[in-house]
SERO-4910 file (N, C-alpha, C, O; in steps of 0.05 Angstrom, whole numbers):
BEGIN
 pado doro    nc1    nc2    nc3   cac1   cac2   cac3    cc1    cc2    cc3    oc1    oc2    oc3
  Unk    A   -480   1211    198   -509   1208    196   -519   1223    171   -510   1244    163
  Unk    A   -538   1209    161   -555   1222    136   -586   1235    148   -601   1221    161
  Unk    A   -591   1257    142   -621   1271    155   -639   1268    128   -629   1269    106
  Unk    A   -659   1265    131   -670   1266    100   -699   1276    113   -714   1269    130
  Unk    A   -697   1292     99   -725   1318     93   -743   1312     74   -736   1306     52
  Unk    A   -769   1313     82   -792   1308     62   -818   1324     69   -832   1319     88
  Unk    A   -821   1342     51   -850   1367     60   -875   1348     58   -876   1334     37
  Unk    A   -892   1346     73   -912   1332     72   -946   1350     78   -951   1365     96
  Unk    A   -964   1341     56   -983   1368     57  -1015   1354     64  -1028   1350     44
  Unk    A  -1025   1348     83  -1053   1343     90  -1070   1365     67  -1074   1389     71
  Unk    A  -1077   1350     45  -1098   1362     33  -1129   1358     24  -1143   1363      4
  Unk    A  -1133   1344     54  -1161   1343     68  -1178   1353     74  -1179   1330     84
  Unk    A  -1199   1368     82  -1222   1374     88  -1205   1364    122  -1191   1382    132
  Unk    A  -1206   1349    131  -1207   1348    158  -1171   1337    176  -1154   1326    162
  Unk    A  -1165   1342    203  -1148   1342    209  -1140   1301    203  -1155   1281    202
  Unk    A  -1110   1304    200  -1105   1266    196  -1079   1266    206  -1066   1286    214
  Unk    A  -1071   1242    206  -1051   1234    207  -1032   1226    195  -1044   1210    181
  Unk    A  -1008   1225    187   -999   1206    168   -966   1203    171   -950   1219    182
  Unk    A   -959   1173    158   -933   1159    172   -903   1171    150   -900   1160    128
  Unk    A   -890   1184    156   -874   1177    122   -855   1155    137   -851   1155    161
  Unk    A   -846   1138    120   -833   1112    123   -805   1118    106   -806   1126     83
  Unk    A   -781   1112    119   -762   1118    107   -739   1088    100   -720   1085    115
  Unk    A   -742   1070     79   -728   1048     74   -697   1058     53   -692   1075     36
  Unk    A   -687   1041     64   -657   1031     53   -652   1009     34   -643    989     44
  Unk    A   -657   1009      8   -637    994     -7   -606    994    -17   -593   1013    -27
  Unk    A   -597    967    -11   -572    960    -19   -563    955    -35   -555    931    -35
  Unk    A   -556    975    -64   -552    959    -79   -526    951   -102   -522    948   -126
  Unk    A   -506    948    -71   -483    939    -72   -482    905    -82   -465    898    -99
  Unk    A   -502    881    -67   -497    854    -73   -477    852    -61   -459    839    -73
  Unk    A   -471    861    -37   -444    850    -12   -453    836      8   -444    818     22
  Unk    A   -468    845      8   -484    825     42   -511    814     30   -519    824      9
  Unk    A   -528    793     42   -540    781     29   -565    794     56   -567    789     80
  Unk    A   -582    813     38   -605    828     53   -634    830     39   -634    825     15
  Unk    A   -659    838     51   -675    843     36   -672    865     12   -653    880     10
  Unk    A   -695    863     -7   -693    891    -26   -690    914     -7   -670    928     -1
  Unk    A   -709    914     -1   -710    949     23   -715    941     44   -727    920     49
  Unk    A   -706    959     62   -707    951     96   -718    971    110   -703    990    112
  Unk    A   -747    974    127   -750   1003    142   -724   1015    161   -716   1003    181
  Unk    A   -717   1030    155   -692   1039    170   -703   1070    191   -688   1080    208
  Unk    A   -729   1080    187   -738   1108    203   -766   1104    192   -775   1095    171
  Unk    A   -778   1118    221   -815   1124    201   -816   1155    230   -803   1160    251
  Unk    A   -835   1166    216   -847   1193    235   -873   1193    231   -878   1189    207
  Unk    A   -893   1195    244   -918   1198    247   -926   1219    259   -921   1222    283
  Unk    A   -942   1242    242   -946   1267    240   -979   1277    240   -987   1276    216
  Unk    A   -994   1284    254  -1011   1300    259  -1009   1331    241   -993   1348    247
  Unk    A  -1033   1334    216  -1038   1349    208  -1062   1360    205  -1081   1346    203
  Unk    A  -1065   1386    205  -1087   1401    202  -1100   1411    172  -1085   1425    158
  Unk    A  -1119   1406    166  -1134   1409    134  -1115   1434    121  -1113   1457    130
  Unk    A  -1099   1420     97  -1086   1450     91  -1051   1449     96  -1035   1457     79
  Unk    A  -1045   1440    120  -1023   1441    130  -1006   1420    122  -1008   1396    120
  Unk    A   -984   1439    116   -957   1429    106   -937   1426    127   -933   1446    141
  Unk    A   -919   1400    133   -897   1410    153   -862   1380    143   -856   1358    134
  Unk    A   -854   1401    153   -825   1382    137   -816   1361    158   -806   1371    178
  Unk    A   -818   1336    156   -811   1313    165   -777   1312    162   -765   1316    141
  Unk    A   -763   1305    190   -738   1301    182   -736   1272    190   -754   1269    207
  Unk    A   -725   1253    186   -714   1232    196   -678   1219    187   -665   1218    166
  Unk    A   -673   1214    211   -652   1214    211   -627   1187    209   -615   1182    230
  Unk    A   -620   1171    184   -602   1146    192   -579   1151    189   -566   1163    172
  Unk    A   -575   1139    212   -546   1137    219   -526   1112    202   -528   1101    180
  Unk    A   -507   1109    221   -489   1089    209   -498   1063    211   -491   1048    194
  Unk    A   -515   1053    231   -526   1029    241   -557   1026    220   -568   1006    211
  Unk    A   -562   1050    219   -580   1044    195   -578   1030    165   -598   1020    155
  Unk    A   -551   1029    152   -537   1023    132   -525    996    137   -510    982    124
  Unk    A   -536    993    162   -504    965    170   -524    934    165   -549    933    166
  Unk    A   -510    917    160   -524    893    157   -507    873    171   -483    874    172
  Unk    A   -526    847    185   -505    826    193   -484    816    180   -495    803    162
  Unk    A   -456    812    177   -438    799    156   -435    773    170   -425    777    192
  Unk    A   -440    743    163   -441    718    184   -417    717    175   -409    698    189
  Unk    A   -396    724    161   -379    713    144   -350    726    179   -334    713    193
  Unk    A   -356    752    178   -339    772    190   -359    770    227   -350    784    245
  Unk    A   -375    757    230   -390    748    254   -393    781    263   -381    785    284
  Unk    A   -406    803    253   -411    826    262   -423    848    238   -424    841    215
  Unk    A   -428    866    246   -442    885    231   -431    898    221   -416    912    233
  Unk    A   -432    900    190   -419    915    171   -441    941    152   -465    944    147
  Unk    A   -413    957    145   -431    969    119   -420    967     88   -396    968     84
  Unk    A   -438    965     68   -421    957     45   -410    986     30   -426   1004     26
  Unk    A   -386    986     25   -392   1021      4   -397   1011    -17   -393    988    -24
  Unk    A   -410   1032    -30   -416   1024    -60   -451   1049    -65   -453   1073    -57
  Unk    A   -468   1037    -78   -483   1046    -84   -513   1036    -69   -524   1014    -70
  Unk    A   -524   1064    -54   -555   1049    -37   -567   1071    -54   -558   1086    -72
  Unk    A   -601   1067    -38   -631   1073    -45   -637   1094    -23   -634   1079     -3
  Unk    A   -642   1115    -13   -663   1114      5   -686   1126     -9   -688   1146    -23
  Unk    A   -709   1101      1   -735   1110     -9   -751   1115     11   -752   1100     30
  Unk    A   -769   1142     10   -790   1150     26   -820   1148      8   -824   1147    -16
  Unk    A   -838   1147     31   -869   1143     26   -877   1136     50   -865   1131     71
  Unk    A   -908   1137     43   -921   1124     67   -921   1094     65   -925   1083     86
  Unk    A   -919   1084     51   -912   1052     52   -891   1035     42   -870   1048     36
  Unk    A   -890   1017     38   -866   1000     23   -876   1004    -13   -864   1015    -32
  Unk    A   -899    994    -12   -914    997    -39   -922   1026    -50   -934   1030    -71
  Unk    A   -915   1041    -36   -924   1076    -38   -903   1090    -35   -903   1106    -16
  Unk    A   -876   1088    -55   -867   1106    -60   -859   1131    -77   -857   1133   -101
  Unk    A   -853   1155    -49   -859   1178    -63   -835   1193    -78   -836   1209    -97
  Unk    A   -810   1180    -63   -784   1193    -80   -760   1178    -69   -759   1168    -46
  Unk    A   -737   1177    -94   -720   1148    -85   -696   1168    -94   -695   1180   -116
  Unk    A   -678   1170    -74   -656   1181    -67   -627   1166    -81   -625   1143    -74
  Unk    A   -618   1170    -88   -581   1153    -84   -568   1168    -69   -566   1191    -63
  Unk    A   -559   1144    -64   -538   1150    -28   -508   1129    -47   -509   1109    -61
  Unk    A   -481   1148    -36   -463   1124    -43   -446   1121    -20   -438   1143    -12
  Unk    A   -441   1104    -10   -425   1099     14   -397   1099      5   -391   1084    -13
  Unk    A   -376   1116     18   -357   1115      7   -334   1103     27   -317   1088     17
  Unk    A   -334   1109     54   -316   1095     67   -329   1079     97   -323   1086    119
  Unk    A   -343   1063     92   -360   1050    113   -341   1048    139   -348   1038    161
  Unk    A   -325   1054    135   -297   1043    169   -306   1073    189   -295   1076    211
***
């Protein structure tokens, strides 16, 4: 499993909410998948001011994609993305991840 940590700071006037969204790109070109895939999100209650560290956590099934070829779920090694933000269009920092022995 991969944990990935991200400090997140309500710097509002008033208490909010907010999602961090954690996607997976593949960008091996072994399996035929979207660009990025939501793979984790946490939705966090903050107070004006307040900072607090988001963990979310993917596993091996997070990485895995259908293979129709192998009729089951695979992972490719090679080279991924993980990108966090609050949206798909809103991101805040893009990781490399390399998969080295998917078995």
């Amino acid at each position: 499993a991969l944990t990935v940590r991200v400090e997140v700071t309500n710097t509002g006037d008033v208490a909010a909410h907010e999602v961090v969204q954690c996607y997976l790109h593949d960008g091996t070109g072994q399996l035929r998948r979207p660009d990025q895939e939501l793979r984790a999100f946490r939705k966090v209650l903050l107070a004006p001011g307040e900072s607090r560290t988001v963990e979310l956590v993917l596993d091996e099934r997070a990485f895995a994609a259908w293979d129709p070829d192998a009729a089951a779920w695979s992972v490719a090694a090679g080279d991924h993305e993980v990108r966090v933000g609050p949206s798909s269009r809103d991101l805040r920092g893009i990781v490399p991840v390399v998969v080295t022995d998917p078995t």
